[in-house]
C-alpha positions in Angstrom: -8.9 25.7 57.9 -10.2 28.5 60.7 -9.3 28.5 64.5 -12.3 26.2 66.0 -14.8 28.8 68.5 -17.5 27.7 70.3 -20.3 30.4 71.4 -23.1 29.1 74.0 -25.5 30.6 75.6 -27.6 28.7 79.0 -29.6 30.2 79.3 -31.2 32.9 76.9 -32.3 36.0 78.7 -35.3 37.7 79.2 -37.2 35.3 77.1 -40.1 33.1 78.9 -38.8 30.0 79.8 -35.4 28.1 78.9 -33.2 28.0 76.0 -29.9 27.8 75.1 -27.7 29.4 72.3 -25.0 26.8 70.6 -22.8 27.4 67.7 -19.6 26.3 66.4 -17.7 28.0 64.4 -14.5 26.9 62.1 -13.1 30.0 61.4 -15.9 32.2 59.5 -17.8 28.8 59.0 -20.7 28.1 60.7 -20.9 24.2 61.7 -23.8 24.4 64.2 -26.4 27.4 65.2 -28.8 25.7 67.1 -31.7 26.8 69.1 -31.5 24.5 72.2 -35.5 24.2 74.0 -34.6 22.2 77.1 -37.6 22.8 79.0 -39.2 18.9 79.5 -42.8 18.9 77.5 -45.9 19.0 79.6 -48.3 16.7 77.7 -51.5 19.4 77.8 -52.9 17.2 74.8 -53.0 14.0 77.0 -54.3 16.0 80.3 -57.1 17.1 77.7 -58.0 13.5 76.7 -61.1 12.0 78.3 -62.2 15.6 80.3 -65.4 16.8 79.8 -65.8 19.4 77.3 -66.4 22.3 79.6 -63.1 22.0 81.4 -60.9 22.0 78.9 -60.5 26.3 78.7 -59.8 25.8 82.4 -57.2 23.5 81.8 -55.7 24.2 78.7 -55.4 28.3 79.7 -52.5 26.8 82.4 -50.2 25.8 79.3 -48.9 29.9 80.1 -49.6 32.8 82.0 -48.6 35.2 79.7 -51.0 33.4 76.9 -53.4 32.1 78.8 -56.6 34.2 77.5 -55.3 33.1 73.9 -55.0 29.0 75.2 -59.0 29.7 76.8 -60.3 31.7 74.3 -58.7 29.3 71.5 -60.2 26.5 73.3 -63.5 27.7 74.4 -64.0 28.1 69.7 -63.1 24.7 69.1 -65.6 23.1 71.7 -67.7 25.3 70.5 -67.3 24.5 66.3 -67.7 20.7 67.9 -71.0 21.2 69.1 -72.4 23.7 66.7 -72.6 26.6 69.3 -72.5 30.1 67.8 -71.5 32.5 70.4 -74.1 36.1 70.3 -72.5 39.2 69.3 -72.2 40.4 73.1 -70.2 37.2 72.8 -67.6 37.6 70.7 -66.7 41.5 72.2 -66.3 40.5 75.5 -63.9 37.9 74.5 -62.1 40.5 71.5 -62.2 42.7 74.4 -60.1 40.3 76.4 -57.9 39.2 73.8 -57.3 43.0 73.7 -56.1 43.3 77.0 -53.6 40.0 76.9 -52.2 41.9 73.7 -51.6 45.0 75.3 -49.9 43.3 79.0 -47.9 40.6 76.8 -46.3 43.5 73.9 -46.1 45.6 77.1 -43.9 43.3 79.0 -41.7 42.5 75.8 -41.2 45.9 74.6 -40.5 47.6 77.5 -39.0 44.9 80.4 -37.5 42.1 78.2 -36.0 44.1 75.2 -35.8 48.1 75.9 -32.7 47.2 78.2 -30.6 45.8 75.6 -31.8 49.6 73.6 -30.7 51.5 77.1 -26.5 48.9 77.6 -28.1 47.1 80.6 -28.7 43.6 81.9 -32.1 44.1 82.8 -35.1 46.6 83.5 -33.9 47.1 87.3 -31.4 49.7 86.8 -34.1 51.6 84.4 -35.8 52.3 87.7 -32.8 54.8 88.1 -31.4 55.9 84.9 -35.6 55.9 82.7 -37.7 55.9 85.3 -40.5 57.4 83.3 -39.9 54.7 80.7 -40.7 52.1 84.0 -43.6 54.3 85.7 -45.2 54.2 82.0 -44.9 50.4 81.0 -45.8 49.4 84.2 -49.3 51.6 84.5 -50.1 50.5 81.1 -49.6 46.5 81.8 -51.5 47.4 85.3 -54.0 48.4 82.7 -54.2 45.6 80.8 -54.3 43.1 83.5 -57.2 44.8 84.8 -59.0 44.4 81.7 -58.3 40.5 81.7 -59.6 40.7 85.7 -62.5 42.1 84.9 -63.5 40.1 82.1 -62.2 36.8 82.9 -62.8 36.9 87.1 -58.8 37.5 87.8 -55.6 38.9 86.4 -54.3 35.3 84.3 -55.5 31.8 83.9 -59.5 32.8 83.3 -62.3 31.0 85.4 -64.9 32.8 83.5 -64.9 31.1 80.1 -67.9 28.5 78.7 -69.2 27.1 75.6 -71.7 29.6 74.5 -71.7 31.7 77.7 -69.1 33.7 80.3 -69.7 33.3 83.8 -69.0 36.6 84.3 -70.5 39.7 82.6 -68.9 42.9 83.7 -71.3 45.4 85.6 -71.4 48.9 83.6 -69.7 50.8 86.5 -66.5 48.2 85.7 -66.9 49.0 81.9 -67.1 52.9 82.3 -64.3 52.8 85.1 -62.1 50.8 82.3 -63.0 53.1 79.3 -61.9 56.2 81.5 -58.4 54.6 82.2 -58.0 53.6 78.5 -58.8 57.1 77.3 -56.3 58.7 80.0 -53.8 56.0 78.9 -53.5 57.2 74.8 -50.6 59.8 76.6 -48.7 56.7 78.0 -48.7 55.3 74.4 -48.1 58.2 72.2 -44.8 58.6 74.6 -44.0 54.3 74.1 -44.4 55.3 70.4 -41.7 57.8 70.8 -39.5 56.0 72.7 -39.4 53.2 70.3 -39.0 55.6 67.0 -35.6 56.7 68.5 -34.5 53.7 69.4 -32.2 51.6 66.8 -32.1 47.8 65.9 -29.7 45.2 64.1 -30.6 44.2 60.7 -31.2 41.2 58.7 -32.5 40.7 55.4 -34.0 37.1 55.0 -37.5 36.7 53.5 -39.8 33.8 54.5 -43.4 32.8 54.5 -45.7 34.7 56.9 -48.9 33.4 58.1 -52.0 34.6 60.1 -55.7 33.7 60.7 -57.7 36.6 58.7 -60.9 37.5 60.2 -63.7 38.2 57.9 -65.1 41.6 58.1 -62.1 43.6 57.1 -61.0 43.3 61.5 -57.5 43.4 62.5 -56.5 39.7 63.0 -57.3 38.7 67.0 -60.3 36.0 66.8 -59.8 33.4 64.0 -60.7 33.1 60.4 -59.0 31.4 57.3 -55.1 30.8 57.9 -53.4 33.7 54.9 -50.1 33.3 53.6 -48.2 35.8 51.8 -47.4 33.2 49.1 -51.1 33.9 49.1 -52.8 30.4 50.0 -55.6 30.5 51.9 -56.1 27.7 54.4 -59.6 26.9 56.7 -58.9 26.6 60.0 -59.9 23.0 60.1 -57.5 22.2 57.6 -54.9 24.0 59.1 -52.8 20.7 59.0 -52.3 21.5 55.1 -50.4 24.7 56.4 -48.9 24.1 59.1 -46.6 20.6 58.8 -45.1 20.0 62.3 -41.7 17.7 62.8 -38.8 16.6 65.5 -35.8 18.2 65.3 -32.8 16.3 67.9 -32.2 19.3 69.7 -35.6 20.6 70.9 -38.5 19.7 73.1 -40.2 21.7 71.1 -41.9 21.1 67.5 -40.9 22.9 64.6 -43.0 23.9 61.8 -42.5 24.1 58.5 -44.9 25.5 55.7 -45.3 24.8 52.4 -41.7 27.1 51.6 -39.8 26.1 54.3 -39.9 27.8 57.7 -42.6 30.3 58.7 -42.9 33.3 60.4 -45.9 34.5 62.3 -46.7 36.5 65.2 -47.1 40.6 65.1 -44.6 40.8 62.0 -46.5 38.4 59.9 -49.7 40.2 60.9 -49.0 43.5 60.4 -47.6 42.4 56.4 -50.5 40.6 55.8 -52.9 43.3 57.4 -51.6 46.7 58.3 -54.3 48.3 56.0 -56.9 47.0 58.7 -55.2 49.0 61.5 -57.0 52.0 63.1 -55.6 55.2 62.2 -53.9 55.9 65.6 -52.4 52.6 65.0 -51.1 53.3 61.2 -50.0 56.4 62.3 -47.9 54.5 65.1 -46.4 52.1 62.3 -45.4 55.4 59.9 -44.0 57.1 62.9 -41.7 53.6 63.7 -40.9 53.8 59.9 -41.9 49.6 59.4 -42.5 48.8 56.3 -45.2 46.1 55.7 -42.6 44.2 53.0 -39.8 44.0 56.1 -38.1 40.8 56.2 -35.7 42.0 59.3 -37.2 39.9 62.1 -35.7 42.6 64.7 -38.9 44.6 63.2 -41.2 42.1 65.7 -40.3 45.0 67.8 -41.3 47.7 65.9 -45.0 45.9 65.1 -45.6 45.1 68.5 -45.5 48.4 69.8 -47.9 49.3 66.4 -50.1 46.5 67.6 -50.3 47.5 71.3 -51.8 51.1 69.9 -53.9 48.4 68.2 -54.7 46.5 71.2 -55.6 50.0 72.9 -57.9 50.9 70.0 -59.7 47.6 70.4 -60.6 47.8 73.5 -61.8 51.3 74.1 -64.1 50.1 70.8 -65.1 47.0 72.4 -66.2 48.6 75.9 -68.3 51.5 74.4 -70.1 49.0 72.1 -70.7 46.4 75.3 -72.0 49.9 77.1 -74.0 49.9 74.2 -76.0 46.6 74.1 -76.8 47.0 77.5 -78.1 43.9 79.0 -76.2 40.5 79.6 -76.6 38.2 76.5 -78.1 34.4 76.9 -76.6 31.8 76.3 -76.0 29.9 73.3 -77.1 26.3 72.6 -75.6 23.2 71.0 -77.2 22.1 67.6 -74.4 19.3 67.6 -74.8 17.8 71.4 -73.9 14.5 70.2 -70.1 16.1 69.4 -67.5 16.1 67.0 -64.3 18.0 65.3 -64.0 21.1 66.3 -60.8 23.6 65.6 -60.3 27.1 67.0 -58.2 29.4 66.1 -56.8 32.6 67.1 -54.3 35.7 67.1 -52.5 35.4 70.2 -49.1 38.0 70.9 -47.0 35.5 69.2 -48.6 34.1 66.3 -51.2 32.0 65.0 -52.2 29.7 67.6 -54.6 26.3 67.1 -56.7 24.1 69.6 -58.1 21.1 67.3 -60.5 18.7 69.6 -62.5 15.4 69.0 -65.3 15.1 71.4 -67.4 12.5 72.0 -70.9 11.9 72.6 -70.5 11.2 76.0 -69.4 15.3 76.3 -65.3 14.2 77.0 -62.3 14.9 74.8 -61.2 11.8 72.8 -58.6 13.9 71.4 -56.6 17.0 71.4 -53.6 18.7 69.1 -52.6 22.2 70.3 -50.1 24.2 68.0 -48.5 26.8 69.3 -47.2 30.3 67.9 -43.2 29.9 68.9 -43.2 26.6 67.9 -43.9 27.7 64.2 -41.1 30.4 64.8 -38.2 28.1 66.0 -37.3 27.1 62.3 -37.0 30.4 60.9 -35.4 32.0 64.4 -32.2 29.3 63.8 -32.2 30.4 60.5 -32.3 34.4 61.2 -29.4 33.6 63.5 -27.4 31.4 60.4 -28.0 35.1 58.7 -27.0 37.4 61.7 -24.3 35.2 62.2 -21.7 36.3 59.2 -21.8 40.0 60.7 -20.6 39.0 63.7 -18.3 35.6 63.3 -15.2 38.6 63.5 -16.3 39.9 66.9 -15.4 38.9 70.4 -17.5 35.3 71.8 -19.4 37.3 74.0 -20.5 40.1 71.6 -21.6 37.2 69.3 -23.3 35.6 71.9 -25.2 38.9 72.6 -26.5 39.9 69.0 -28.0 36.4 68.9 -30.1 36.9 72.5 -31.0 39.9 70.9 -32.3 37.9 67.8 -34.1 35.4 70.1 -35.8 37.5 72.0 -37.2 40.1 68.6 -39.8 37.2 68.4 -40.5 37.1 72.2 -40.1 33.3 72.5 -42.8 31.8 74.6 -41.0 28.2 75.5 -43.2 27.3 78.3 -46.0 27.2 75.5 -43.7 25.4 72.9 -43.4 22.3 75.2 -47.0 22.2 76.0 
């Protein structure tokens, strides 16, 4: 029998929120890899429960303030699929447009400040500033960028004020829509160069397949705003049966939920997307995935990486489309009424930077929630993350404790981990 070794890690780096690393090891074999979420759960359902309808994108967008556009836009669909509101066309690209923007600041921040330093031997992005300082000067214009998009559609940088059933409280003035489309078309030089960077760059890999799952959006669009929930085992799922899918349990060591589907643990999130969808992609985008060399059949979940730096070309793409074509159709559009006033089930569901995320509300007739169930993107990665790192694992059981303890931060943080939202 092996020399006993225990690795832990509290708490993971450069990941949002708090987690903790704990294996045990008996010689080569692994008795314990574990995932530790420690953060205490915030109860957003029950805050939900008995507020009127119309608040419930301004509360529900505080679960994060990296994801907040996807918690209000997510929320804002499923009041609106409970009272039978069908948001215009003008509608729907403001919102994508938005959506666009949190993609592009989220993959932004990951890519560049949470995992380029472990690319570059550092701790952190601070002593970047020195030794890359074009690589800083670059990420931080383009999540400047992106913020500004989610400012001037939602009325500030995070946690949107602007968002209504069937209406925005805010339409941007043309001047704010040409003076956005000039900075996205003087940013394609900022991303062409991230591109680069990240095609010379080189990651760990491991080989374990699993499900992946996103919401497909009819119309042939790159996944962003909802549709049927598409597996690669290739079950189609509506999002108000999403329960079918997505089968949530307790594990002892989390806060968090894990999520199971119907082969075991689940991956979703840019990875998933970009498998199930990379033929939807705009050319500069595609090009961006062949120059990274991902393959849409990867099963190495370091490759989250790779197709998040494709999808924030994507996110780019999107929203230089979405401001010519709000240019276009000129005037502000009215607003959309309830044919269901009296209430109901209503589910929305969206592409947010990490995955596949759900709002599912009951409202009532008096206009307040009776009921709320939010699932949420890292939650549905947890199960396979632990088991990614029970795969990493035998390439590095030989290695000193804190090289070990290293390659699996590095694992953790290829999905970009958004705790705060797993403990909603």
């Amino acid at each position: 029998m092996g020399e006993g070794r225990a690795v832990v890690v509290r708490h993971v780096t450069r990941i949002e929120g708090h987690g903790n690393i704990v294996v045990d090891l008996e010689g080569d074999r692994i008795k314990r890899c574990d995932l530790e979420i420690v953060e205490a759960p915030r109860f957003f359902e029950v805050l939900l429960k008995d507020r009127p309808y119309d608040e419930a994108p301004r509360i529900s967008c505080r679960i994060c303030g990296i994801c907040s556009v996807g918690h209000a836009t997510a929320s804002v669909l499923a009041v609106e699929a409970a009272l039978g509101i069908t948001p215009g066309p003008g509608l729907r690209r403001l919102r994508r447009l938005n959506m666009a923007g949190e993609w592009l600041q989220s993959h932004i921040l990951h890519v560049c400040f949470l995992v380029a330093p472990d690319a570059f031997g550092v701790p952190s992005i601070v002593p970047m500033v020195g030794s890359h300082p074009d690589v800083v000067k670059r990420a931080l214009r383009l999540k400047r960028l992106a913020n500004d998009i989610c400012c001037t559609v939602s009325g500030r940088h995070v946690m949107p004020i602007s968002y209504h059933a069937g209406w925005m409280g805010h339409w941007p003035e043309r001047g704010e829509l040409r003076a956005l489309e000039e900075r996205l078309v003087a940013a394609e030089e900022d991303l062409d160069a991230l591109v680069e960077l990240f095609a010379g760059l080189a990651w760990p890999t491991v080989e374990r397949r699993a499900e992946h799952l996103a919401s497909l959006e009819e119309g042939g669009a790159y996944p962003m705003m909802g549709g049927p929930l598409h597996s690669t085992s290739g079950v189609v799922t509506a999002p108000e049966n999403y329960r079918d899918a997505l089968h949530e349990y307790l594990v002892d060591h989390s806060a968090a939920k894990h999520v199971r589907g119907a082969e075991g643990p689940i991956r979703v999130g840019a990875l998933a997307r970009y498998t199930l969808a990379h033929d939807r992609l705009h050319a500069r985008a595609k090009d961006a995935a062949a120059r990274l060399k991902l393959r849409p059949d990867s099963a190495n979940p370091f490759d989250f990486v790779a197709a998040q730096v494709v999808e924030s070309v994507q996110a780019h793409q999107e929203a230089l489309e979405m401001v010519a074509a709000l240019l276009a159709d000129g005037a502000p559009e009215e607003a959309a009424r309830p044919t269901r006033p009296h209430g109901g089930r209503g589910v929305g569901m969206v592409e947010v930077p990490r995955g596949t995320l759900v709002h599912d509300y009951t409202i009532g007739s008096d206009g307040r929630i009776r009921s709320a169930n939010c699932v949420i993107p890292t939650s549905q990665n947890l199960a396979s993350i632990e088991e990614d790192m029970r795969a990493f694992l035998p390439s590095l059981v030989r290695r000193p404790s804190p090289e070990i303890a290293h390659g699996l931060e590095m694992l953790v943080r290829a999905y970009d981990p958004c705790v705060s939202c797993s403990v909603h």
